[in-house]
C-alpha distance (Angstrom), angle and dihedral (degrees) to the residues before:
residue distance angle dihedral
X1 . . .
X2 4.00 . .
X3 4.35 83.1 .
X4 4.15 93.9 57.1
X5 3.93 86.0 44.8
X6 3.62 97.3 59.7
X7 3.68 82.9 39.9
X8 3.33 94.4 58.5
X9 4.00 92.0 56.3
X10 3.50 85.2 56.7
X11 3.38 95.2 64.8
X12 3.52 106.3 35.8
X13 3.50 87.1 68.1
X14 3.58 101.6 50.8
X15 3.78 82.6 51.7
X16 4.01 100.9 47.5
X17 3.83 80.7 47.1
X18 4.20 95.2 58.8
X19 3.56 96.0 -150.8
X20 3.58 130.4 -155.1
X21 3.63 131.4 -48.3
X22 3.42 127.0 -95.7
X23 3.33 98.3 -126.6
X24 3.97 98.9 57.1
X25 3.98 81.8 40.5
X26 3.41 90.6 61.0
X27 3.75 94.3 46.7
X28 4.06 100.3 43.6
X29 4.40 82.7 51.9
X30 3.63 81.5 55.5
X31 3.66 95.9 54.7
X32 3.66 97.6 54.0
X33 3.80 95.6 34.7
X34 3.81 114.8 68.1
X35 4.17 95.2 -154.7
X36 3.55 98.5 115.5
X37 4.10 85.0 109.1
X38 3.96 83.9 68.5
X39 3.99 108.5 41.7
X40 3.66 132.0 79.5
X41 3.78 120.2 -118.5
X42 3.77 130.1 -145.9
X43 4.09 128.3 167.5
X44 3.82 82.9 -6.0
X45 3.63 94.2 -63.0
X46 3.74 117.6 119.8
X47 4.21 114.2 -127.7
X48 3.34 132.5 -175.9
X49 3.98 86.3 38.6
X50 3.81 102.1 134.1
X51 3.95 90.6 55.4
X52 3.75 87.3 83.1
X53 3.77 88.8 80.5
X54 3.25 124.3 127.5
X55 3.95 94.0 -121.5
X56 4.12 89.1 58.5
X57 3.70 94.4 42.6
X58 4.05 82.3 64.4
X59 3.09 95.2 40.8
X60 3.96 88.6 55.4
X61 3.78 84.0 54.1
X62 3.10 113.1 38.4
X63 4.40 112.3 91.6
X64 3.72 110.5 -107.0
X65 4.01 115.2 -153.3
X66 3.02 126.0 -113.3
X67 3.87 106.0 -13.5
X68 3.97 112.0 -156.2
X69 3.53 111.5 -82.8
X70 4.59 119.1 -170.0
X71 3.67 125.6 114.9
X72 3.52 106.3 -83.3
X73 3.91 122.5 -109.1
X74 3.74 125.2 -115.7
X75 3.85 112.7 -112.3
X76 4.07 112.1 -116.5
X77 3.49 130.4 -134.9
X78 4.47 113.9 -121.8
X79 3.79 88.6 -111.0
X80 3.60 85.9 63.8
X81 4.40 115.5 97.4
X82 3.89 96.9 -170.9
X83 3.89 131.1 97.0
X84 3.33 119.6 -136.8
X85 4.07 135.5 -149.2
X86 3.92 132.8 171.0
X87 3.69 126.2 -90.0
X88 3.62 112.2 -68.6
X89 4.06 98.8 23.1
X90 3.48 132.3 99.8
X91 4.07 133.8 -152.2
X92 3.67 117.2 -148.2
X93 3.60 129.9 173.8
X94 3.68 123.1 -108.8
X95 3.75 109.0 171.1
X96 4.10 136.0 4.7
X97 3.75 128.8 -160.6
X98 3.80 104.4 -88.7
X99 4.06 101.3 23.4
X100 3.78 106.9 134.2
X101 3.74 115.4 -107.1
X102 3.94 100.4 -168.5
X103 3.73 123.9 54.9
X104 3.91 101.8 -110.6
X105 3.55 87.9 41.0
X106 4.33 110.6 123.7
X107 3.87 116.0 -116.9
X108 3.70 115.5 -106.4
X109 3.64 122.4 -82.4
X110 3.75 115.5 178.5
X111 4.10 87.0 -153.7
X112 3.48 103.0 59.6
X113 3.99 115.6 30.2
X114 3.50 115.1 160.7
X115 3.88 127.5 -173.9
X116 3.80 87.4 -106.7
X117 3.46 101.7 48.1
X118 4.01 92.9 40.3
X119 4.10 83.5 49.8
X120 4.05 85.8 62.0
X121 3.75 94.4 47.6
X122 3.41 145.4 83.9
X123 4.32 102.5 -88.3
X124 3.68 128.3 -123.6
X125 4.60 122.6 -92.9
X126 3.33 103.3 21.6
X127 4.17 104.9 -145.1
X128 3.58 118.3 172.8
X129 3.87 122.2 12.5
X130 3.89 118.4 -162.6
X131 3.95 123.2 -165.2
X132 4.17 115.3 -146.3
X133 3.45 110.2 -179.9
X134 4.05 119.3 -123.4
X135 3.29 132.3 -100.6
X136 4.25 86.0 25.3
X137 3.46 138.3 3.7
X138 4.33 81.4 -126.7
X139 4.21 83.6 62.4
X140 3.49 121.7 100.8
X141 4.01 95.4 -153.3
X142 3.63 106.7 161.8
X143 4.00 87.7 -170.9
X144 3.80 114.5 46.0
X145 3.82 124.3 28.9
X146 4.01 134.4 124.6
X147 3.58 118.1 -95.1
X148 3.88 121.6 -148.2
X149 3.72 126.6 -150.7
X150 3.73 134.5 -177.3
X151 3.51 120.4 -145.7
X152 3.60 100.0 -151.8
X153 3.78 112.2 -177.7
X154 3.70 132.3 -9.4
X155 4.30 130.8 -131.1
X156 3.19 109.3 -147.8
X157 3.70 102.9 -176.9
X158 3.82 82.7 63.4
X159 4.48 96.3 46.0
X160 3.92 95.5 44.9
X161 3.68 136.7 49.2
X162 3.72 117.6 -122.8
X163 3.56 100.3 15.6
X164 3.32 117.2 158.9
X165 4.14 116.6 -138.0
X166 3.95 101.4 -174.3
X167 3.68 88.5 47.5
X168 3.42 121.3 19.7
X169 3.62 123.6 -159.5
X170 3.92 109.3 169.1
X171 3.26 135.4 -169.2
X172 3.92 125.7 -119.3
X173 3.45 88.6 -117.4
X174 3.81 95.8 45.9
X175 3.89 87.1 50.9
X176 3.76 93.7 47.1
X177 4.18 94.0 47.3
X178 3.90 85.6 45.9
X179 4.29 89.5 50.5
X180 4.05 82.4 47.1
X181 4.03 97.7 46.4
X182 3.55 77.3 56.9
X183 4.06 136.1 99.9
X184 4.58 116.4 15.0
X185 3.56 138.9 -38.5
X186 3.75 118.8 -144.8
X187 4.05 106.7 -158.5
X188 4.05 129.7 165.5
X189 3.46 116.6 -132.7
X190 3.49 136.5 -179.5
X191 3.84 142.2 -154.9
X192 4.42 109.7 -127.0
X193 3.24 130.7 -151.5
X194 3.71 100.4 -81.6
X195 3.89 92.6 54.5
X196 3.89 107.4 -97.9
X197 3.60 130.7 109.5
X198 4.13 125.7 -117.1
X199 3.69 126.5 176.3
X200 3.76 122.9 -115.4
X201 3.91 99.7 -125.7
X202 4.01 83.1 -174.1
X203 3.94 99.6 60.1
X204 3.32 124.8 128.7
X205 3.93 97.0 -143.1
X206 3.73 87.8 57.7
X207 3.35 113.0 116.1
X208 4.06 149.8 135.4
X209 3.58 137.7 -124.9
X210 4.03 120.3 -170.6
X211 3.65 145.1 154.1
X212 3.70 87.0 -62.1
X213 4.10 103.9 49.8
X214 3.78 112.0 117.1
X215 3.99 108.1 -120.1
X216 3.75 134.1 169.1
X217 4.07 134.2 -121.0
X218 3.75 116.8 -127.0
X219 3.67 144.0 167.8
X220 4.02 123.7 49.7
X221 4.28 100.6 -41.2
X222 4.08 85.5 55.9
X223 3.62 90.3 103.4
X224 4.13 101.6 30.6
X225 4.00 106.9 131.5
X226 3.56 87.6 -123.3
X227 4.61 96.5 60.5
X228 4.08 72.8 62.6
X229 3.88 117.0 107.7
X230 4.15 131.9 167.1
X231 3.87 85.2 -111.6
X232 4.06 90.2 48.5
X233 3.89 110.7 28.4
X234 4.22 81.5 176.1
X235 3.56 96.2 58.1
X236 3.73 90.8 -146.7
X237 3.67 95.0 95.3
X238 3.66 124.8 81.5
X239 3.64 140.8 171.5
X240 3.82 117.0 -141.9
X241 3.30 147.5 -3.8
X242 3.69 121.8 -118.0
X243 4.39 152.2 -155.8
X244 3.76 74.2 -3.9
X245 4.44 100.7 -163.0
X246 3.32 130.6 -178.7
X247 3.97 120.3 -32.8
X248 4.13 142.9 166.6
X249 3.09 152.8 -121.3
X250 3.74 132.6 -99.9
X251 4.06 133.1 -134.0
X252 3.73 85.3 -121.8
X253 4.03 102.5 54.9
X254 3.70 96.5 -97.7
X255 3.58 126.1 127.1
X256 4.04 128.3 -135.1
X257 3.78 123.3 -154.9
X258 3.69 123.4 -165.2
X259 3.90 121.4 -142.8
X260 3.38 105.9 -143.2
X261 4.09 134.5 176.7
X262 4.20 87.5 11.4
X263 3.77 96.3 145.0
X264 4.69 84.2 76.0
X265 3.98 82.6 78.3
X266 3.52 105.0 60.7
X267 3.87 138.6 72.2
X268 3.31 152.8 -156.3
X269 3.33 111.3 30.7
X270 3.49 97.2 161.1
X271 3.72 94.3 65.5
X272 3.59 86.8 73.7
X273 4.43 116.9 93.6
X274 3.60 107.7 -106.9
X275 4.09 79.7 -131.9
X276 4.02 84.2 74.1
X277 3.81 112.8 98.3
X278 3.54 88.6 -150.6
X279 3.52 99.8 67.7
X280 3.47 90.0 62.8
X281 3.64 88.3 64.1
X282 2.83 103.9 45.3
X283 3.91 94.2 46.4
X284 4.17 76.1 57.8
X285 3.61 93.8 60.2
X286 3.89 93.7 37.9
X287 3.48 111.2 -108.9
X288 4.03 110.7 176.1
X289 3.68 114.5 -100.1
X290 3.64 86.9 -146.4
X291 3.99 143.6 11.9
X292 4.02 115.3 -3.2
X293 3.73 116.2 -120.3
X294 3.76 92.8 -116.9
X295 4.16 93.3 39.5
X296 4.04 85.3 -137.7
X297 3.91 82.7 151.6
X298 3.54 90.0 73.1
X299 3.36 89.0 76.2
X300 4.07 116.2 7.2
X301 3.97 103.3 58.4
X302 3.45 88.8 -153.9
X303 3.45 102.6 76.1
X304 4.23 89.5 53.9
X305 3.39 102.1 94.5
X306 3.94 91.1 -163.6
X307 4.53 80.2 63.0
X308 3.61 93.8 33.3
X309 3.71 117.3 28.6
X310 3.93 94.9 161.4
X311 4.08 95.3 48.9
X312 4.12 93.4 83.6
X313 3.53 88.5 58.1
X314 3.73 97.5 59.8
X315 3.96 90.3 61.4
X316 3.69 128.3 70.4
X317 3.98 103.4 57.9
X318 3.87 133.1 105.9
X319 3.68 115.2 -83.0
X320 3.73 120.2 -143.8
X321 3.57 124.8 -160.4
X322 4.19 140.5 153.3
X323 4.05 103.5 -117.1
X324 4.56 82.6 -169.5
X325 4.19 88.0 59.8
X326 4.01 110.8 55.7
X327 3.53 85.7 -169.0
X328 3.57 97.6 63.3
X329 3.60 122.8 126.1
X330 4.24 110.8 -132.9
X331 3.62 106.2 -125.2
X332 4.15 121.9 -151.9
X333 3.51 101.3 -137.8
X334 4.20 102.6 -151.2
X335 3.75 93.1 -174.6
X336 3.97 93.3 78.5
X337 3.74 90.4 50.5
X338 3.49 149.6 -124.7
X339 2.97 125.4 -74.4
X340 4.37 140.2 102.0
X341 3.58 92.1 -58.2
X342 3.57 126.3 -147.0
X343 3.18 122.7 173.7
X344 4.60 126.8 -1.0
X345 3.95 93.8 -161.3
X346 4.10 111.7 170.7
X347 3.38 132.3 -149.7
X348 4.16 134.3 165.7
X349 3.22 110.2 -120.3
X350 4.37 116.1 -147.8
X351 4.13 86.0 -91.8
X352 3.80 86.7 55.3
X353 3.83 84.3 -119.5
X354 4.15 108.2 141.1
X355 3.44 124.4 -119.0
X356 3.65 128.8 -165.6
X357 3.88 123.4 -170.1
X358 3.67 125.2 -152.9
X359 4.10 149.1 174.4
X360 3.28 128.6 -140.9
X361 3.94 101.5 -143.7
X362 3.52 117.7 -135.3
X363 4.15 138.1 60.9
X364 3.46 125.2 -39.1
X365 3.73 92.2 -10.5
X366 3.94 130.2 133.5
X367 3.89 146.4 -74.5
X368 4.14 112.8 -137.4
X369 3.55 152.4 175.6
X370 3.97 144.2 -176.2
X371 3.68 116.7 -137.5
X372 3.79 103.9 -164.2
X373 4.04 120.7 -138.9
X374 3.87 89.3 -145.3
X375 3.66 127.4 75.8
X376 3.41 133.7 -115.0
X377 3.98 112.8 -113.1
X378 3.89 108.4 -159.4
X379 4.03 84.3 -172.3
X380 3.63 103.8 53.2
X381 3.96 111.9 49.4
X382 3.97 91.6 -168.1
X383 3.38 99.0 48.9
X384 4.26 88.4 70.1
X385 3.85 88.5 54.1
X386 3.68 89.3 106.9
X387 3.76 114.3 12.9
X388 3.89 82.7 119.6
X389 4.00 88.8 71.4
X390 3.14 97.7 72.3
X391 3.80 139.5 50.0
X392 3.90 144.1 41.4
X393 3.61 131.4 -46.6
X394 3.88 116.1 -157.7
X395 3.65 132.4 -163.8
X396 3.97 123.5 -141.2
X397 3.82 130.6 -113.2
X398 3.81 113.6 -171.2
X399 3.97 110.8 -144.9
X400 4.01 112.5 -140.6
X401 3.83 83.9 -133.8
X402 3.73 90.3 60.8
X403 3.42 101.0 -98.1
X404 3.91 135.6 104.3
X405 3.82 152.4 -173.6
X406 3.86 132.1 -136.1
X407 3.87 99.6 -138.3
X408 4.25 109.5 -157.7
X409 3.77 117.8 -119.4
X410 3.71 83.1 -136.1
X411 3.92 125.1 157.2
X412 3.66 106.7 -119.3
X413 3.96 96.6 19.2
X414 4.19 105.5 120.9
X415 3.42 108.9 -48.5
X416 3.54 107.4 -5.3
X417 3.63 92.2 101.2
X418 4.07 143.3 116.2
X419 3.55 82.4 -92.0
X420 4.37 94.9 63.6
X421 3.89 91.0 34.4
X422 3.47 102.9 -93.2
X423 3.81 104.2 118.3
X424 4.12 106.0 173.2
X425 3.75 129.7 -0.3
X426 3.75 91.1 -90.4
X427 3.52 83.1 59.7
X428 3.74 90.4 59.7
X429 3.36 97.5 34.4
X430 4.04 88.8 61.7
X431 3.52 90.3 45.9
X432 3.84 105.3 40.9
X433 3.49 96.9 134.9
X434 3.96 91.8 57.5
X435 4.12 80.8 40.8
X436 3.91 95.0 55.8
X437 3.67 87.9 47.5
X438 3.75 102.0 54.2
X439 3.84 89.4 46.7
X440 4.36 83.4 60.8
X441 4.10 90.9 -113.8
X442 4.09 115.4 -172.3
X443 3.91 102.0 -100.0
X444 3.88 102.9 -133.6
X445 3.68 139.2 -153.2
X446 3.64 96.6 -97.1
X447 3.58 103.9 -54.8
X448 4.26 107.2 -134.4
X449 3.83 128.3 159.9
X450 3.62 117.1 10.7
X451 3.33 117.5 -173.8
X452 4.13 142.6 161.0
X453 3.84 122.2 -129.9
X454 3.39 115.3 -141.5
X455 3.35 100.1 -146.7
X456 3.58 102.2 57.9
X457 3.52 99.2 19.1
X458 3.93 97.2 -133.1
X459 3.65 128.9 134.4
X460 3.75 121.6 -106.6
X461 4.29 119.1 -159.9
X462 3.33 119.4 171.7
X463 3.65 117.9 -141.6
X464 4.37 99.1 -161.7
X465 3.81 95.1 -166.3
X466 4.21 139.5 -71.5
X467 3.79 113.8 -147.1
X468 3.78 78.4 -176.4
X469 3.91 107.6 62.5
X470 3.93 114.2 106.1
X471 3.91 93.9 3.9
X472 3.85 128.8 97.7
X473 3.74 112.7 -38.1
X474 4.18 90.2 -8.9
X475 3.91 121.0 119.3
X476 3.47 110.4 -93.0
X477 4.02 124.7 -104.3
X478 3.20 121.9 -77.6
X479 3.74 160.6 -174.8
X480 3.72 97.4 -95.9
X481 3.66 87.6 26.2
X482 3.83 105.9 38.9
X483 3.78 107.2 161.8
X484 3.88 128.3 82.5
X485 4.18 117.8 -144.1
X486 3.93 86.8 19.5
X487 3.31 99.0 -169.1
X488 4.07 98.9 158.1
X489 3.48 108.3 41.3
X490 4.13 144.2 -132.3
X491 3.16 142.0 -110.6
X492 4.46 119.0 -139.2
X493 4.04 113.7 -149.4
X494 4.26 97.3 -156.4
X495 3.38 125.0 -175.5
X496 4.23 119.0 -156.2
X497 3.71 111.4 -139.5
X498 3.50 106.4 -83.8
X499 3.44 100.5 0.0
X500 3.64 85.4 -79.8
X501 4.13 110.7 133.5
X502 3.92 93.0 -155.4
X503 3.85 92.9 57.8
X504 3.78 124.6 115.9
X505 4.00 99.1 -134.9
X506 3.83 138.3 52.5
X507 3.73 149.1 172.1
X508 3.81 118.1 -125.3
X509 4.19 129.3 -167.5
X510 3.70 120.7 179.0
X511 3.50 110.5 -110.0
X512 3.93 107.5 -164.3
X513 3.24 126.5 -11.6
X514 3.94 101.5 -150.7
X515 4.33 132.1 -125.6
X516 3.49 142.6 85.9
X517 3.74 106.7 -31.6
X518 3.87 84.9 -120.3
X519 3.24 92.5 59.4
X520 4.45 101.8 103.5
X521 3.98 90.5 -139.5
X522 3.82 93.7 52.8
X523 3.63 108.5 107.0
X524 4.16 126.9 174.7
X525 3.85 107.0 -163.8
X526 4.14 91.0 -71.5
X527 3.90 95.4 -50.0
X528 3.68 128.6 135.0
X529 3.58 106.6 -80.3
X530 3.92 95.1 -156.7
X531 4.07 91.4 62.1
X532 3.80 93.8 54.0
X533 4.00 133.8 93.9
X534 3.44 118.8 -120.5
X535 3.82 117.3 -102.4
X536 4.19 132.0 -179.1
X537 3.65 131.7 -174.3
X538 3.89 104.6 6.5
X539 3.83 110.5 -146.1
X540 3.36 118.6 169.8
X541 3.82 141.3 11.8
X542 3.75 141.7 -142.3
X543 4.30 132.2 175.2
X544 3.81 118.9 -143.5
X545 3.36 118.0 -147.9
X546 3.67 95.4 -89.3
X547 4.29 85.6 52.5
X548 3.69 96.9 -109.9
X549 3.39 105.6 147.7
X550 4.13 121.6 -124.4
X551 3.64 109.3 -152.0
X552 3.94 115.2 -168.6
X553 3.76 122.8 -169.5
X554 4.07 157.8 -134.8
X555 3.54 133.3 -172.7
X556 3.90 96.4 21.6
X557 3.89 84.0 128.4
X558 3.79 89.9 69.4
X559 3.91 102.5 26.7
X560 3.51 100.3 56.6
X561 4.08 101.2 -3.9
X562 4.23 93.3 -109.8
X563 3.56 129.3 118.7
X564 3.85 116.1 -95.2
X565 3.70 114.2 -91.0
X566 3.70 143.7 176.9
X567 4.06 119.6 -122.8
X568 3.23 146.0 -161.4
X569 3.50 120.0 -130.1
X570 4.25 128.0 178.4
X571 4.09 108.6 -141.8
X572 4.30 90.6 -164.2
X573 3.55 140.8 45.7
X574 3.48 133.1 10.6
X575 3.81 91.3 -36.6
X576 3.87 92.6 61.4
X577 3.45 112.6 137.6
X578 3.73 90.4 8.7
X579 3.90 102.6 147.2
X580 3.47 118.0 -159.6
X581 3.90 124.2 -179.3
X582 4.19 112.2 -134.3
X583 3.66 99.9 165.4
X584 3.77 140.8 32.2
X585 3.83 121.5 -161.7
X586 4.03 126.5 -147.8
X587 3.61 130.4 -95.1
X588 3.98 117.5 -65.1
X589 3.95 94.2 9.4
X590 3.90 129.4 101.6
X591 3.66 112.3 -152.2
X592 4.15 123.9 -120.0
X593 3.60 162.3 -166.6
X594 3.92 100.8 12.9
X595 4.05 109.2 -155.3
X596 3.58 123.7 170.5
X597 4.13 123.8 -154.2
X598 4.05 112.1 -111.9
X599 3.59 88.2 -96.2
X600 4.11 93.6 40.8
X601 3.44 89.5 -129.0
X602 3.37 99.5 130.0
X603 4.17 125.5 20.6
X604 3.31 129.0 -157.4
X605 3.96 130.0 -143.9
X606 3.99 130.5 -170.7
X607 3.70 106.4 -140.3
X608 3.71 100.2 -151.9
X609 4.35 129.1 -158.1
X610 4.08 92.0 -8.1
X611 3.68 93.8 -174.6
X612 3.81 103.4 38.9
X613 3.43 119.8 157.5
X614 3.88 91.5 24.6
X615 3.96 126.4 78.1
X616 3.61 136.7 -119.5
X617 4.16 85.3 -109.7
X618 3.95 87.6 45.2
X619 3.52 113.4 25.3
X620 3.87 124.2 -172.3
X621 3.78 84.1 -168.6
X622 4.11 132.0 54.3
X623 3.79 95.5 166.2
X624 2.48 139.2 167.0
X625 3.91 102.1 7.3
X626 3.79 100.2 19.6
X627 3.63 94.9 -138.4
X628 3.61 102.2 125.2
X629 3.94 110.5 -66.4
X630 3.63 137.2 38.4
X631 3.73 115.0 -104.7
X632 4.71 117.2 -169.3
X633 3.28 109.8 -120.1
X634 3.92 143.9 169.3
X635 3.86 115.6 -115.9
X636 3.86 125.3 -170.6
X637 4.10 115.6 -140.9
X638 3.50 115.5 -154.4
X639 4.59 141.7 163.2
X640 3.12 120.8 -101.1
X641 3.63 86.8 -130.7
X642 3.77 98.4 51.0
X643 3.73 91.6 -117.7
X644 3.86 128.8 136.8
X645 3.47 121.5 -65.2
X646 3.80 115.9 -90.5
X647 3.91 89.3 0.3
């Protein structure tokens, strides 16, 4: 620990010192580095200029095995209500937003949810998926496991008739089936006989969590004044779990789901006396001045910030909870932050410490990641429970030379002190987003899936898009984040120092920098830009075995006016940067949580708000059933043949 102190010095006084901007970083490397030969340029800026490292010229070099190999799918147009897979694969579909999951739960009927009956079902947009094998999470069964789903937010214009979008009105029991299509389902399924998947509706891991479950509050903001409501005096008690995104998957079998976008629930804001502290933080975070979108305030006084001041601040962490006990209670795990969580990926780092990378979703916001002071212990399951109480988050800053520093979120470390407002590490904690900004953190592009191939070892962060950056009030462009009006996205390639996942530095390259392959500031890690498929507004990220990487996406529709996809995309050899379209989505969805089987045999995808844009009395989407209204649901894609996955 003595190392990461002396570290820490380091960097506090590169921070108290401010530095230089990235921008006139950027351009001073340029003078003294003759690469401009190499680079892409766009509104005079040059992109794609850290991929001249020597780390990315061998990974250009060096033979990748066993890049994907299928006949590429045609991209679709958002008009267009039809999935899409490669020759020789087939879609089916496993689950649908109100299928019952238990065996006395009712069958769905679109005209007469009910809280109850919704609480039994199957919930509404299906985000990230996760695949733990059955009996045990240390199994490698390709053919029986439990499959976990958030639900992250609901449309109701598309679930109820009637409903009425530029005014909203709801119902009690509209609001309460929303708050229970809410939050993750936890299902078993199972591959038969003839190949395809079906969900055991009589399993006993089966189960539900919504924005009703009972969950607990750990780690150091557990006992912050401001986790204290009327209903919960402790502040260790909350009910819910909301906008749940993507998540991960822990060492020890547990699962981690990230609440995302949770400030669209509340209201009111304005209510609150400018003299209150906490309005300033939550005017940070984005809490509605006014009325909520939903209007769940009309009816659940905790979501009126004007009744409830302290509720907002119980939302926004990492929830923890054991998918093989039904009877576990989810845990929000305050030491990893709070922020609009995308993403909780894990990996061990050389120490055996854990380390748990995550985005904070929205413009000009941060990269992060927890580096736990425990160890992991493959030998005792229960000894993990709660490694992810205790140790330091960090917060990126992208170098324009392409290099970077983790800076700790650390109470005490430059200017998070007494002194700034932040007066114990619950305090920071709470407030990470004002944290990450005092320490001078690289705003980002909307920072999504993170996630660390095996196989190589590098970091992945997905960067979905920011109309925002370089115009108006936006953060300028810049090194890490090189194009202006960036309406389709990146994707960052970063490297920890010494491969080790717990260290305080990196190196960083831009991987691709997303669009029509027309488009002169595209770029695809070097590769021939008239060979590749067209991809928009990356989202999330998956590794097959070979550590290809599987890029699914949202907001395609708008970026480059296609239907969202997912892609395959080599990260070695001469196929680096190689993208290659395998699925197309329907119109108004955006496609989600890819997760392969041990043996990638089959994959699954969330197909997320089919429908959007439409209403439930004019629908621009009938999948997947094409009776009348558009329901999310989880399909499996599989070969005819059985064999791998893009082999």
């Amino acid at each position: 620990m003595g190392g990461r102190d002396e570290q820490d010095k380091l960097i506090v006084r590169s921070v108290e010192g401010k530095g230089k901007e990235f921008e006139r970083i950027l351009e001073e490397r340029l003078s003294r580095r003759d690469f401009l030969k190499a680079a892409a340029v766009t509104s005079g800026l040059v992109v794609a200029a850290t991929a001249m490292n020597a780390d990315v010229a061998a990974a250009q070099t060096r033979p990748a095995p066993l890049p994907p190999k299928f006949g590429k799918v045609a991209p679709t147009t958002p008009e267009v209500d039809e999935i899409a897979v490669p020759d020789g694969y087939y879609a089916a579909t496993l689950i649908r937003w109100g299928e019952p999951i238990f065996a006395d739960a009712p069958e769905f009927d679109v005209w007469t949810q009910t809280k109850e009956k919704q609480e039994k079902q199957f919930g509404y947009n299906c985000d990230y998926v996760g695949y733990f094998p059955l009996p045990s999470y240390t199994s490698n069964n390709s053919t029986r496991g439990l499959l976990v789903v958030n639900h992250e937010y609901t449309n109701p214009e598309l679930m109820f008739p009637g409903y009425d979008v530029e005014n909203p009105n709801p119902t009690r029991t509209q609001v309460d089936v929303e708050l229970a299509a809410h939050g993750v389902s936890v299902i078993e399924v199972a591959r038969g006989r003839d190949g395809r998947w079906n969900v055991v509706r009589n399993s006993p891991y089966n189960r539900r969590l919504t924005g009703y479950t009972p969950m607990t509050v750990s780690g150091p903001a557990a006992d912050h004044e401001w986790m204290k409501t009327n209903a919960d005096p402790t502040g260790r008690n909350v009910l819910g779990t909301l906008n749940n995104c993507a998540g991960g998957k822990t060492p020890w079998g547990t699962v981690l789901t990230a609440e995302e976008n949770f400030h669209q629930y509340f209201a009111n804001l304005r209510a609150m006396p400018n003299s209150d502290y906490r309005k300033a933080i939550h005017n940070r975070y984005g809490m509605p001045s006014g009325a909520s979108e939903r209007r769940w305030e009309n009816f659940h006084d905790r979501f009126d910030i004007a009744k409830e001041p302290n509720e907002g601040f119980r939302f926004g962490w990492i929830v923890e909870f054991d998918p093989y006990n039904p009877n576990s209670v989810p845990v929000k795990r305050t030491a990893l932050g709070r922020f609009r969580h995308e993403a909780a990926t894990i990996v061990i780092a050389p120490s055996g410490q854990v380390v748990a990378y995550s985005g904070d979703d929205a413009r000009g916001e941060y990269v992060y990641k927890f580096v736990s002071n425990g160890r992991y212990n493959p030998r005792n399951r229960a000894a993990n429970f709660n490694l992810l109480d205790d140790g330091t988050l960090y917060v990126a800053r992208f170098n324009a030379d392409g290099t970077g520093e983790w800076l700790p979120l650390k109470h005490g470390f430059g200017p998070l002190n007494e002194g700034n407002g932040f007066m114990s590490q619950g305090d920071v904690l709470i407030k990470t987003r004002n944290a990450a900004d005092a320490l001078g953190a690289t705003k980002m592009d909307r920072p999504e899936d993170i996630e660390t191939n095996p196989v190589n070892k590098k970091v992945y962060i997905i960067l979905t898009n920011n109309s925002q950056r370089g115009v108006g009030n936006g953060p300028p462009v810049d090194a890490a984040n090189p194009r202006a009006n960036n309406r389709a996205g990146h994707i960052i390639e970063l490297t920890e120092e010494g491969n080790n996942h717990a260290a305080t530095r990196f190196t960083w390259n831009i991987f691709i920098l997303a669009g029509l392959p027309t488009d002169e500031s595209t770029y695809f890690a070097g590769y021939d830009k008239s060979k590749v498929s067209p991809i928009g507004a990356p989202d999330n990220i998956v590794f097959d075995l070979a550590g290809n990487a599987w890029v699914a996406t949202d907001g395609a529709a708008s970026a480059i006016k296609l239907n969202d996809g997912l892609f395959a995309i080599p990260v070695a050899g001469s196929e680096r940067g190689h993208v290659q379209q395998f699925f197309s989505s329907v119109a108004g969805s955006e496609v989600c949580g890819p997760e392969f089987t041990p043996d990638n045999r089959t994959l699954f995808l969330a197909i997320q708000h089919p429908g959007e844009g439409g209403t439930f009395d004019k629908p621009i989407s009938t999948w997947p059933d094409r009776q009348g209204l558009a329901r999310p649901s989880v399909i499996t894609i599989q070969a005819f043949d059985n064999r791998r996955i893009g082999r």
